[in-house]
N, C-alpha and C positions, 0 to 999 in steps of 0.2 A: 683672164681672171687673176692674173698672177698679181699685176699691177694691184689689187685689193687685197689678198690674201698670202703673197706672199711670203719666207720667212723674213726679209728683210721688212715689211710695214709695222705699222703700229702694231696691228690686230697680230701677227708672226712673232713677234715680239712679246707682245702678253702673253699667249700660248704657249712661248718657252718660258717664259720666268716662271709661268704656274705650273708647269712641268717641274723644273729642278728642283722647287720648295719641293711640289706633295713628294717627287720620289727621293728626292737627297734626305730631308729627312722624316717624311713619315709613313709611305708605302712599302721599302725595302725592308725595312727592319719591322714591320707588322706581317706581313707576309710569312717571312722567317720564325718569327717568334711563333706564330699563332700557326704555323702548318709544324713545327718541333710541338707544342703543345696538345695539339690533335691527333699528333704521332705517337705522342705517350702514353695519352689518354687512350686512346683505340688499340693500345698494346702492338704497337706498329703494324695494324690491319691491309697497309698499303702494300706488305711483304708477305707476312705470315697467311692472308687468307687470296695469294694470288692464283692457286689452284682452282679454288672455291669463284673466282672472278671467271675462271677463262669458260669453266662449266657453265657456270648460269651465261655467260655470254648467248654460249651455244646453242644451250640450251633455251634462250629465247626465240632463237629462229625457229620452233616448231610451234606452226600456228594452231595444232590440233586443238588443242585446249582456249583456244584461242577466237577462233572464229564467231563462236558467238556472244562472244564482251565487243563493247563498243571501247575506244581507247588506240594507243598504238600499243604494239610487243614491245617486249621488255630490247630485242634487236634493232627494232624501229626507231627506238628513244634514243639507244647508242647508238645509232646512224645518222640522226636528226643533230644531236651535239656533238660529234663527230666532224657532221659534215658542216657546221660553224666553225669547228676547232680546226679542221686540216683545207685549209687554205691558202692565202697569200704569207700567213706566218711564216708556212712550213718551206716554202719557196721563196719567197721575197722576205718575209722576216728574219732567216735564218742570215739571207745573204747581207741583210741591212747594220744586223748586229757584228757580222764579222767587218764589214764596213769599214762601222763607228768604232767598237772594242777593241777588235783581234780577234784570234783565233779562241782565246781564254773566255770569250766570251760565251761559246756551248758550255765549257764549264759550267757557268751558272744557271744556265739553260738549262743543265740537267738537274744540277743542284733543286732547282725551286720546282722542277718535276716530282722529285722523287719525297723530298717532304709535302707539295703541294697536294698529291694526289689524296694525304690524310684531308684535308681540306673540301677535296673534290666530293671524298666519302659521307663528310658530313653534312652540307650543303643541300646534296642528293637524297640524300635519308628523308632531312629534315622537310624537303617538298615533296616526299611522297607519302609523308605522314601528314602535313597539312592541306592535300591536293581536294580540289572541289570537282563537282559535275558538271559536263558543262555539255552543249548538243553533241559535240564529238566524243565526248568518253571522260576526260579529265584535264584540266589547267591546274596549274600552280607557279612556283617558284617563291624568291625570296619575301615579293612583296607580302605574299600568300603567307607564309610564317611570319613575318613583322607583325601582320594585322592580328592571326587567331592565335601565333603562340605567346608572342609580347605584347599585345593588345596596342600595337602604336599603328593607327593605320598613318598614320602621318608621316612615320617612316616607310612604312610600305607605298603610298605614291609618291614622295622623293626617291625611292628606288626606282620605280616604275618608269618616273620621268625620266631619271637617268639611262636606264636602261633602252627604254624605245628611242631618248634620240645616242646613244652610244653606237648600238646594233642597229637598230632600223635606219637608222642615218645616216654615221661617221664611217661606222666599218664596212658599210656597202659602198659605202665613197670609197674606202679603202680595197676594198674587190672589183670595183671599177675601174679604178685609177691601174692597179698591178696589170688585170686582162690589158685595158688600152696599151700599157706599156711595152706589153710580151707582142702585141701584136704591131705596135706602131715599130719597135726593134727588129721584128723577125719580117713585114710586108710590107711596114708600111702606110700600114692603114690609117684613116684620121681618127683622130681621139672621140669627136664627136660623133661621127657615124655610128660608129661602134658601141658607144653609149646607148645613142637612141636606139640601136638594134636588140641589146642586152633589157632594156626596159621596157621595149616590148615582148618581150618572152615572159619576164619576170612578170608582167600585167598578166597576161593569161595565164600563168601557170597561181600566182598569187590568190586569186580570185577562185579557185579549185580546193583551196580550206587545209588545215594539216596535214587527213590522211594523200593527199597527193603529194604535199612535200614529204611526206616519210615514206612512200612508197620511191619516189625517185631520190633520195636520199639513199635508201636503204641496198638500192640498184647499182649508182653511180659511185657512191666514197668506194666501199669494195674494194671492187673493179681496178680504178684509177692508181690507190691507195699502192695494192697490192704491185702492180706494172712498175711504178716508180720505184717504190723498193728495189724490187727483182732487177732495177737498172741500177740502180745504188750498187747492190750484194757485186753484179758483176764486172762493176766499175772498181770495186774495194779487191775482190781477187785478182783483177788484170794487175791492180798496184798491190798489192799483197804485202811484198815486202818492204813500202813505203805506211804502212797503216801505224807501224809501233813510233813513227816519226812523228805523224798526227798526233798521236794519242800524247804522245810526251810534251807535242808542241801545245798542245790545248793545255795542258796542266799548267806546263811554265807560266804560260801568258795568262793564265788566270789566275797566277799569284804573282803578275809581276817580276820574276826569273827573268823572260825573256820575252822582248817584248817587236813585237814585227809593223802592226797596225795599229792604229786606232789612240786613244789617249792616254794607253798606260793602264793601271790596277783598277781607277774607279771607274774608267770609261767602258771596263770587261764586265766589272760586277753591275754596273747601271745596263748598261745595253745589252747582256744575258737577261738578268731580271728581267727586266720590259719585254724584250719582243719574247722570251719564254712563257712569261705571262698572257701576252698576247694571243700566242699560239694554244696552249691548254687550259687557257683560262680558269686554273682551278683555283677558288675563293673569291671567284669573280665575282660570283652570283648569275650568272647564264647559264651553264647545264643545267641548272636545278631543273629549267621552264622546261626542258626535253623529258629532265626523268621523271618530271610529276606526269606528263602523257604518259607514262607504262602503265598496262597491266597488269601487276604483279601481285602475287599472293602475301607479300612481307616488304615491306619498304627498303629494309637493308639490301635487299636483293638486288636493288637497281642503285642506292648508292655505291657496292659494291662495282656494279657494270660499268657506271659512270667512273670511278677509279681508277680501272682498268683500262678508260678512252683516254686519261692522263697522260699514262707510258706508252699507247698506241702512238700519239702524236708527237711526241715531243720526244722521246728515247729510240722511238725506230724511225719516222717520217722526218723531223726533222734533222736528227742524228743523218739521215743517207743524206739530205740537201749540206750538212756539214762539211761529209767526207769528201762528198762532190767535187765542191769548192775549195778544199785546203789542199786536195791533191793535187792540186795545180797550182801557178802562180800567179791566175790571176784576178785574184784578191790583192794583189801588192803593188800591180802598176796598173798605168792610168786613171780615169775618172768614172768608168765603169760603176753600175750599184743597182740595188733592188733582182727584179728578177731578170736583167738584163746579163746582169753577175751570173747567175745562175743556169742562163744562158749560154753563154760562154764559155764557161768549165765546163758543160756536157759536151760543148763541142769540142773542145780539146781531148774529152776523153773519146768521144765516139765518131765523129766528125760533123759533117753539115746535116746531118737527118735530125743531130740534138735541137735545133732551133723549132723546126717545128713538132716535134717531140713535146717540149718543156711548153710550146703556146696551147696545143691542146689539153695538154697536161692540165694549165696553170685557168683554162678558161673551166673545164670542169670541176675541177677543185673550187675554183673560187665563186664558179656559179652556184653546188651545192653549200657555199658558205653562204651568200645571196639568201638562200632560202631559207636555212638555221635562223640569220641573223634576222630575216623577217619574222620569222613565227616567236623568236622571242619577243618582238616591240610589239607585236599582236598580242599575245599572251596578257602583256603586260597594261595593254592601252586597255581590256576586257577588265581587268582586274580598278581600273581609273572611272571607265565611266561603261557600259553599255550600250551607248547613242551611237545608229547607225553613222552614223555622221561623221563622229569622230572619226571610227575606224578608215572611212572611207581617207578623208583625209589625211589620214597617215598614211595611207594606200601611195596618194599620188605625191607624199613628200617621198618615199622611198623610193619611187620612178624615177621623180627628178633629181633627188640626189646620185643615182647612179651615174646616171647625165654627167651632173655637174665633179663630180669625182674623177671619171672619166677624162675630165681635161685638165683637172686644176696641178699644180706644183706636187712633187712626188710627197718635200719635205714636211711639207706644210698639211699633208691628210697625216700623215703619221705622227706627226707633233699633234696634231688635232685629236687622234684616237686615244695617242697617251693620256692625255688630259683627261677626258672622259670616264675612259676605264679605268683610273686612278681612281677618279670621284667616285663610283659606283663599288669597287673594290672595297675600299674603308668602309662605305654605307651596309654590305653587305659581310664586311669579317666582322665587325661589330654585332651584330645579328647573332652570328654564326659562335661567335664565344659565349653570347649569352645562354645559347640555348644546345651551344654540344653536350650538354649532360642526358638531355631527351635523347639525340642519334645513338647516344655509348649506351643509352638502357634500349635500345632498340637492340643493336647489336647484339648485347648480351640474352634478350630474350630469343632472337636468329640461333645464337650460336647452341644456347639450352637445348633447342629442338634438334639441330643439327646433330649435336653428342649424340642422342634417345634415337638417332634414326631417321628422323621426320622428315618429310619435306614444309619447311617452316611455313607457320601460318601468324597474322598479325589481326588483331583485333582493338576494338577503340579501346576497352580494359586492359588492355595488355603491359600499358604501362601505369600505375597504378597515379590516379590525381592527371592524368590525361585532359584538356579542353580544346575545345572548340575544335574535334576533328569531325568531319565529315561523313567523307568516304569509304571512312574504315568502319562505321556504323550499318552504314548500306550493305557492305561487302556481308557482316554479320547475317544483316537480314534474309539477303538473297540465300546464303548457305544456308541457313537453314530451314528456307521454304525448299529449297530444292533437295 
């Protein structure tokens, strides 16, 4: 397939020029601007209310109150965008960016973290304030506010479209393409086999509806999440007293000081951005579609949860695949890349048990990303038309895209995802600026309650000149029949 799709074809060739335009100049610096301006405006809620985040976390894994709402838990919804976010980023993106960058290039990995998460908050709010009913419990997302908060459904199905073929298509090519790799590197295996065996799973388990992706979701990130760390932590004490070398080496080479890999200052700040974005997608417009399945008593509750999946993935997951990698040397010789890289340096740290370590690893990570990335193009395609038909058919394009991702050129899925996700980013921080004044009066009605004691409650009046909310209607009714 390479011979058509290639980086060197036509088609390889467009894909990168439309690359450098949207991010050289109008993804990086909208990104930045509008996650510091959500920062402000939220009184830097990404920090100040991180207590408040890791409780309600927790506090969502207690399905008592729970069991009889139809919906996912407010844990279920963080696990569901989780387990889209912590994937091949975390493991192959992290390695891809030190690659192309350097080492400076986590710098800005964290950098677009740690503002981004303002972004993540408000995105999240804003789909659980516009989330509809739906035979499972609730859908929403971005397109879902473009239509009932800015009355443009016209932007909300150019979001949509974008969205289902981004995730439903590009970035399950992209979790395709990373398994086949770990496994054709570590066994062996053919690229295509392995395809068609990942898409037959994905077909049965697909066809099983959300609450089965958020149950195995909710089981497997964990799990997995957790184990890889704990191999991180004790990779970083074995090198202990190499760790202040990293730290200082990532700063240099993200400003340019000193420079090891990759193209210097704009190739650290371009390929942190990207694959950081990649990985926590926050102001993407994807978690929204996870946190509007919560059910929660307050919308900011789950924006807040969704914040806190920000720093989960990109400041601790792929912060360990960082240290991984710069502990060693090799990042700086040979032709090595993707999760092959990552590969490698485990084995240097631990020996030969790393390879298959990181393939298991890298197939359940990126499997439960498989499944994220479908329930958002589903969300989405519900929200476009409700014809059996269609859905069906974006059923067996995600099948075969897994397929075809599975064997195509590494460079040329990942130039393809940027592209994408670029497009859909602006479509959705655009959105997101018009309407964070509704998230911040959310907040501030959360946080009223919060002071008095309460455990906050939200209602369609709650925010005063409110329209076209739903949910929050129902929500009234029911409490007060019951």
């Amino acid at each position: 397939m390479d011979q058509w799709f290639g980086t060197d074809t036509w088609f390889g060739q467009l894909v990168g020029a439309g690359n450098d335009f949207l991010w050289t100049y109008i993804l990086i610096g909208l990104l930045i601007v509008l996650g510091l301006y959500f920062t402000v405006r939220s009184r830097f809620v990404q920090f100040r209310m991180l207590g408040e985040m890791i409780r309600l976390l927790f506090k969502g894994t207690d399905r008592s109150a729970f069991k009889e709402k139809k919906g996912t838990s407010s844990f279920q919804a963080f696990a569901i965008s989780t387990a889209a976010r912590v994937g091949t980023g975390n493991l192959a993106g992290v390695a891809v960016a030190i690659s192309l960058g350097g080492p400076g290039a986590i710098f800005w990995m964290w950098l677009i973290a740690l503002i981004g998460a303002a972004s993540g908050f408000i995105e999240s709010t804003l789909a659980q304030i516009y989330k509809v009913k739906d035979k499972n419990g609730f859908r929403g997302g971005p397109a879902y506010y473009m239509e009932k908060a800015l009355g443009a459904r016209w932007m909300g199905v150019l979001f949509a479209i974008l969205i289902t073929l981004c995730f439903g298509l590009i970035f399950n090519a992209v979790q395709a393409n990373t398994m086949s790799d770990a496994f054709a590197g570590a066994y062996n295996v053919d690229p295509l086999l392995l395809g068609i065996i990942i898409a037959v799973i994905m077909g049965v388990i697909i066809f099983g509806g959300v609450r089965r992706i958020a149950v195995m979701s909710e089981v497997i990130v964990p799990v997995f999440a957790i184990v890889y760390v704990a191999v991180a932590l004790m990779i970083m004490v074995m090198n202990i007293t190499e760790v202040p070398a990293v730290m200082a080496l990532i700063v240099k080479n993200a400003f340019g000081i000193e420079e090891v890999v990759g193209g210097g200052l704009g190739a650290a700040i371009m390929n942190g951005i990207r694959r950081g974005l990649f990985s926590n997608e926050a102001g993407m417009g994807s978690a929204p579609n996870a946190a509007a399945t919560a059910h929660v008593s307050h919308p900011v509750k789950q924006g807040l949860v969704q914040s806190l999946s920000v720093f989960v993935d990109t400041l601790v997951i792929c912060s360990a695949t960082a240290f991984i990698i710069l502990l060693t040397d090799v990042y700086t010789v040979g032709e090595i890349e993707g999760i092959q890289l990552t590969q490698q340096a485990l084995t240097t740290h631990i020996g030969d048990w790393a390879v298959p370590f990181v393939t298991i690893a890298i197939f359940f990570f990126a499997f439960t990303s498989l499944l994220g990335n479908y329930y958002y193009g589903e969300t989405n395609i519900e929200f476009i038309s409700q014809k059996p038909w269609l859905l069906l058919l974006f059923r067996l394009a995600v099948l075969g895209m897994i397929v075809v991702g599975a064997t195509i050129d590494l460079a040329i899925i990942w130039e393809m995802a940027d592209l994408f996700m670029g497009t859909m980013a602006i479509v959705n921080l655009v959105a997101i600026a018009l309407l964070a004044k509704i998230a911040i009066k959310a907040l501030k009605h959360y946080q009223a309650q919060r002071a008095q004691g309460k455990d906050p409650v939200f209602h369609k009046d709650s925010i005063p000149g409110l329209k076209n909310v739903e949910a929050w209607e129902e929500e009234r009714k029911g409490e007060e029949q019951s």
